[in-house]
PALO-262207 format. One record per residue (C-alpha): residue number from 1; residue in one letter; chain; x negated, y negated, z. Coordinates in steps of 0.05 Angstrom, whole numbers, plus 5000, padded with zeros to 4 digits. Layout:
PALO-262207
+-----+-----+-------+------+------+------+
|   n | res | chain |   px |   py |   pz |
+-----+-----+-------+------+------+------+
| NUM |   A |     A |    X |    Y |    Z |
...
+-----+-----+-------+------+------+------+
END
This chain:
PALO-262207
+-----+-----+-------+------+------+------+
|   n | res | chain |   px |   py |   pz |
+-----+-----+-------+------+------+------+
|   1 |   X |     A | 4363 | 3037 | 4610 |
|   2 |   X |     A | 4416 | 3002 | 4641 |
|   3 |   X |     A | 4399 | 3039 | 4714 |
|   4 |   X |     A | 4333 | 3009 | 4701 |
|   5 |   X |     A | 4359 | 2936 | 4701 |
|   6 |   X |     A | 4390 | 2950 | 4764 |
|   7 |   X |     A | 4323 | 2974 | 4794 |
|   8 |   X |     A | 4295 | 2919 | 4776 |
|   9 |   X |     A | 4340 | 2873 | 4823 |
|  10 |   X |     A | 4343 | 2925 | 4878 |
|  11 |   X |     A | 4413 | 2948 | 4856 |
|  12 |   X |     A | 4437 | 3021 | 4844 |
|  13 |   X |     A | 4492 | 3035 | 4789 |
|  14 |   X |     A | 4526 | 3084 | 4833 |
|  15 |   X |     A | 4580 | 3075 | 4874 |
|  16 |   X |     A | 4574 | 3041 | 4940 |
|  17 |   X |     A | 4616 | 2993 | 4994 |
|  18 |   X |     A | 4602 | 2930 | 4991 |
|  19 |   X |     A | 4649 | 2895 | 5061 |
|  20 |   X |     A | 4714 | 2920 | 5053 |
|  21 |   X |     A | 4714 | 2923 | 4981 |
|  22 |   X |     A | 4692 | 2993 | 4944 |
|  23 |   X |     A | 4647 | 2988 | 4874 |
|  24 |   X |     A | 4672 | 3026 | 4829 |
|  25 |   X |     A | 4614 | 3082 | 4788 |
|  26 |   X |     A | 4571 | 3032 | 4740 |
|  27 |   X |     A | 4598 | 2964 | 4773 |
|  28 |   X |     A | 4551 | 2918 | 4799 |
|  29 |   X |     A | 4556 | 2875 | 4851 |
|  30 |   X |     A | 4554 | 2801 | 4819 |
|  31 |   X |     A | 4539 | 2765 | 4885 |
|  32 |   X |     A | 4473 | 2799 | 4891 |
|  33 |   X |     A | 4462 | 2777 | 4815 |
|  34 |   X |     A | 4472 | 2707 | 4830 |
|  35 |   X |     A | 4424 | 2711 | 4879 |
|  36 |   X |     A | 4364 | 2748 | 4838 |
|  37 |   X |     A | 4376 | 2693 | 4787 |
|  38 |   X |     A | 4369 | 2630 | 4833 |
|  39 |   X |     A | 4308 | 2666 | 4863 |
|  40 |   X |     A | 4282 | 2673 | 4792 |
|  41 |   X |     A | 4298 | 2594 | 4777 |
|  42 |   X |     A | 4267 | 2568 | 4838 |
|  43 |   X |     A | 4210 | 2607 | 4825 |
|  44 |   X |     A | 4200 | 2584 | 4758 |
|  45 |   X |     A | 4220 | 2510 | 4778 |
|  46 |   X |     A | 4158 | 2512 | 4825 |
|  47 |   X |     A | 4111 | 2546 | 4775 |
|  48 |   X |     A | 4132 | 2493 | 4724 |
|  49 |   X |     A | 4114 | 2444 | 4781 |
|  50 |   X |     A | 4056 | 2469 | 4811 |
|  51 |   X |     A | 4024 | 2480 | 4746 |
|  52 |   X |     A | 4032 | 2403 | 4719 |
|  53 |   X |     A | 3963 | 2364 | 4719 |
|  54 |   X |     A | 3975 | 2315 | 4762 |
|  55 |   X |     A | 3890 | 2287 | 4768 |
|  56 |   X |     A | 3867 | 2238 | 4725 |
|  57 |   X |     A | 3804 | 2251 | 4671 |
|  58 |   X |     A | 3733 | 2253 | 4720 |
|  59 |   X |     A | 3685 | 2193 | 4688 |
|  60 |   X |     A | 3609 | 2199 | 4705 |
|  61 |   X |     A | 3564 | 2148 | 4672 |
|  62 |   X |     A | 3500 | 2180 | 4639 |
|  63 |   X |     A | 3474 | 2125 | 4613 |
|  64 |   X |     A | 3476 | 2047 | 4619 |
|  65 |   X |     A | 3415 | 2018 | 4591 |
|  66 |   X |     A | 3389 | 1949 | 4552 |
|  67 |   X |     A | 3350 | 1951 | 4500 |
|  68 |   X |     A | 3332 | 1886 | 4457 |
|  69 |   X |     A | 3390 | 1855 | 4479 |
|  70 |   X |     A | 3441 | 1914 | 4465 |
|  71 |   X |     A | 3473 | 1952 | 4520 |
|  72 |   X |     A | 3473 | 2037 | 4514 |
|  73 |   X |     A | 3536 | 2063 | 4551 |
|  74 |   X |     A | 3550 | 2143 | 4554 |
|  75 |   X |     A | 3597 | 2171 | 4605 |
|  76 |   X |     A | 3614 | 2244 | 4608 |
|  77 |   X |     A | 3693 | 2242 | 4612 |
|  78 |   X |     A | 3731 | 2307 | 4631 |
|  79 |   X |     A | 3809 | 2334 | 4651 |
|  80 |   X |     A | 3842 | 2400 | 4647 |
|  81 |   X |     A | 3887 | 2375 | 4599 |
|  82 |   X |     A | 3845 | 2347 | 4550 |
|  83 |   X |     A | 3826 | 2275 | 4535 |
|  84 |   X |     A | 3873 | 2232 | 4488 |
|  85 |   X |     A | 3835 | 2166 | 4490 |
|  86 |   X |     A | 3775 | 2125 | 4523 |
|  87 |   X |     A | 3764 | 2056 | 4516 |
|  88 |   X |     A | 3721 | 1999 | 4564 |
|  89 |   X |     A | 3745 | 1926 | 4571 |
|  90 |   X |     A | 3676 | 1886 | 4574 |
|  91 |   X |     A | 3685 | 1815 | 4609 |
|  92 |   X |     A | 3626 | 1767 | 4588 |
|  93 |   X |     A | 3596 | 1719 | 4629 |
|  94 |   X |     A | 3638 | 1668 | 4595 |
|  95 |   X |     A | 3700 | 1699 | 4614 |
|  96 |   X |     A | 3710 | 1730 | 4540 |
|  97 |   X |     A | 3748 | 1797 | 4543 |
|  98 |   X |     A | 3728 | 1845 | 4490 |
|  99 |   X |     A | 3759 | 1922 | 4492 |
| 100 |   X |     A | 3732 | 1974 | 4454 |
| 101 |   X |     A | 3746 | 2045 | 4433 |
| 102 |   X |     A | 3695 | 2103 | 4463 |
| 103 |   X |     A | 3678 | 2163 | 4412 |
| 104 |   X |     A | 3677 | 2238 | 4442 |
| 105 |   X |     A | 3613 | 2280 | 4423 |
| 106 |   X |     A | 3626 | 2344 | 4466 |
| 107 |   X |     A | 3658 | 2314 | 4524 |
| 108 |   X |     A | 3610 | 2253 | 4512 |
| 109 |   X |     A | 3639 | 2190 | 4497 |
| 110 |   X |     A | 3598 | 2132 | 4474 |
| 111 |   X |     A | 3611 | 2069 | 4439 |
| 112 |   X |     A | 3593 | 2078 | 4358 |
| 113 |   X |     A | 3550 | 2016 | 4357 |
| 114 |   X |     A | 3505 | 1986 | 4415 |
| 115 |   X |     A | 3536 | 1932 | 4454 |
| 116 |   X |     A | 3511 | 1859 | 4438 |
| 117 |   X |     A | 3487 | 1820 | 4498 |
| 118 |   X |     A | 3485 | 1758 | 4470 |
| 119 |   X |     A | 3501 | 1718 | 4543 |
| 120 |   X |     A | 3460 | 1716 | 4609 |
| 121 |   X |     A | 3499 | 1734 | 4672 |
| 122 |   X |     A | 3536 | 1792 | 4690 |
| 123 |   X |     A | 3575 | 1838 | 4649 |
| 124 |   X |     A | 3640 | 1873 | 4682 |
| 125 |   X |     A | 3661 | 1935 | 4643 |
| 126 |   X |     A | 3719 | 1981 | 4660 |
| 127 |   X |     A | 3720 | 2043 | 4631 |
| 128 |   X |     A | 3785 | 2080 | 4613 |
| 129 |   X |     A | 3809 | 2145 | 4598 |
| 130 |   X |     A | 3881 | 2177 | 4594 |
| 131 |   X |     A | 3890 | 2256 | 4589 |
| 132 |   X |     A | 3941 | 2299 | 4558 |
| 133 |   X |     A | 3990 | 2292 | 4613 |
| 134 |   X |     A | 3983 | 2203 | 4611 |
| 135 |   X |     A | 3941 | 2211 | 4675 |
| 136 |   X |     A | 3895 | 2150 | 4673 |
| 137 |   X |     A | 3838 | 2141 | 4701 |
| 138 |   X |     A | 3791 | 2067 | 4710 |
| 139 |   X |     A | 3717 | 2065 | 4729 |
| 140 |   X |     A | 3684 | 1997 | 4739 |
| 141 |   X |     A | 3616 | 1983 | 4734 |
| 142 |   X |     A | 3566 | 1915 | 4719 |
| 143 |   X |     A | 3516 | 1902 | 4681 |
| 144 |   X |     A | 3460 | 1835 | 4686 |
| 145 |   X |     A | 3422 | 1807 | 4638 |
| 146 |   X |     A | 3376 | 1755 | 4650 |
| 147 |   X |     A | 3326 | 1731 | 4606 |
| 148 |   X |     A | 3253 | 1735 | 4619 |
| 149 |   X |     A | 3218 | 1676 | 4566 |
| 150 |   X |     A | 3144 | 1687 | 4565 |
| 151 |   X |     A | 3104 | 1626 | 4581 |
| 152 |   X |     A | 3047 | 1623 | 4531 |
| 153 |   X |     A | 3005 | 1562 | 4550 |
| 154 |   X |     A | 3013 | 1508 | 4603 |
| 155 |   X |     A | 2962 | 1463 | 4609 |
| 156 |   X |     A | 2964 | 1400 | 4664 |
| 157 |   X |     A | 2934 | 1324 | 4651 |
| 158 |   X |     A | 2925 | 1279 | 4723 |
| 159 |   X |     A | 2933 | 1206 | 4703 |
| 160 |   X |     A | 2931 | 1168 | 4781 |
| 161 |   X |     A | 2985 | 1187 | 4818 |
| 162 |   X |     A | 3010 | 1232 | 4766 |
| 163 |   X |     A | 3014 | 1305 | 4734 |
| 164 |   X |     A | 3042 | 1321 | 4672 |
| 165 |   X |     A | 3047 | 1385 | 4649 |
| 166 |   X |     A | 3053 | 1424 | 4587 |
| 167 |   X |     A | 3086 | 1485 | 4578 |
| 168 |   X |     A | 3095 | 1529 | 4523 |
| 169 |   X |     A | 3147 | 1583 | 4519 |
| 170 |   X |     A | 3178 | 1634 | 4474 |
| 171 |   X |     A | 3245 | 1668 | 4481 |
| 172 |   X |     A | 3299 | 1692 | 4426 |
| 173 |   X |     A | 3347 | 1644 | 4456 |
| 174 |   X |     A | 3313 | 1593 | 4460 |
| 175 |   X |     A | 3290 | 1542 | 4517 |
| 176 |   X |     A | 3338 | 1495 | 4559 |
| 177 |   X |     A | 3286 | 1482 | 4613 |
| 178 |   X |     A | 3225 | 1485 | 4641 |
| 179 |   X |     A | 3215 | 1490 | 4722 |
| 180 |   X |     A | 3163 | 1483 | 4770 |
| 181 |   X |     A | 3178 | 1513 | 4835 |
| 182 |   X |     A | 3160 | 1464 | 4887 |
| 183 |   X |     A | 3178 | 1509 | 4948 |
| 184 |   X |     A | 3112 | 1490 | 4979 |
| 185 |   X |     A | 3070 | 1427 | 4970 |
| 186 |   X |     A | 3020 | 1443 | 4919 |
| 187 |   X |     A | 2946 | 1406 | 4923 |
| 188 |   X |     A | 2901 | 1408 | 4879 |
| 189 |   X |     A | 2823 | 1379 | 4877 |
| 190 |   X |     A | 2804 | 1356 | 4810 |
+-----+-----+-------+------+------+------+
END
């Protein structure tokens, strides 16, 4: 067994000369042991280092889509290590910050209830995601909502020199204003 140890390091337990000095019959040569055990550390120092997950998660938006006013967000978010956490930071229009914590179906990570879109203008949104090793990772994308109010009757009345119109509209948000785009002189023969 123990001439088995010292086969292992490329040592015999016989007798030998090692410089001037002579090894005496089982003795081994404790220099040469130092040196199999620093090889040993350094090569386990660099597995220990090599093998660390250094990458942050991979995000890849499925799906972004509106729907009645309610944004759909899935993003497929993967890492080696596993995923602790995913979250987005949505910035409205308005400048209102609101974050909110992603839930994991298979990799899959969605927000539990639509998103309500209840500002026009552009939506920023960050996604996050940390892995088991705190390797973080941030993905930024936009979204734009503006309405589209459905005229439903305009009608026009010429008194001399003037025309009034008439609009009607409908939208869920109601109506601020009403324009007529005068890029181009319009005529019109009554």
């Amino acid at each position: 067994m123990r001439e088995r140890m010292f086969e292992a390091f490329g040592l015999e337990a016989s007798s030998r000369i090692s410089g001037r000095r002579k090894l005496k019959e089982g003795r081994i040569d404790t220099r040469k042991i130092l040196a199999a055990i620093s090889i040993i550390s350094l090569v386990g120092v660099a597995v220990y280092f090599l093998s660390q997950d250094m990458q942050p998660p991979t995000i890849k938006i499925i799906e972004k889509s509106q729907q009645d006013k309610k944004l759909f967000l899935k993003a497929r978010i993967r890492d080696q290590s596993g995923i602790d956490g995913a979250y987005i930071l949505v910035k409205y229009p308005s400048s209102k910050t609101l974050n909110i914590t992603l839930f994991s179906s298979d990799g899959v990570y969605s927000l539990l209830s639509p998103l309500n879109l209840s500002e026009e203008g552009v939506y920023y949104i960050q996604i996050f995601a940390r892995d088991g090793k705190g390797n973080l990772e941030c993905m930024t994308t936009s979204f734009t909502l503006y309405d589209n109010p459905k005229i439903v009757n305009m009608s026009y009345l010429y008194v001399p020199n003037t025309l009034r119109f008439n609009v009607t509209a409908k939208d869920s948000t109601g109506i601020s204003k009403v324009l007529l785009d005068g890029g181009s002189r319009i005529t019109r023969k009554m």
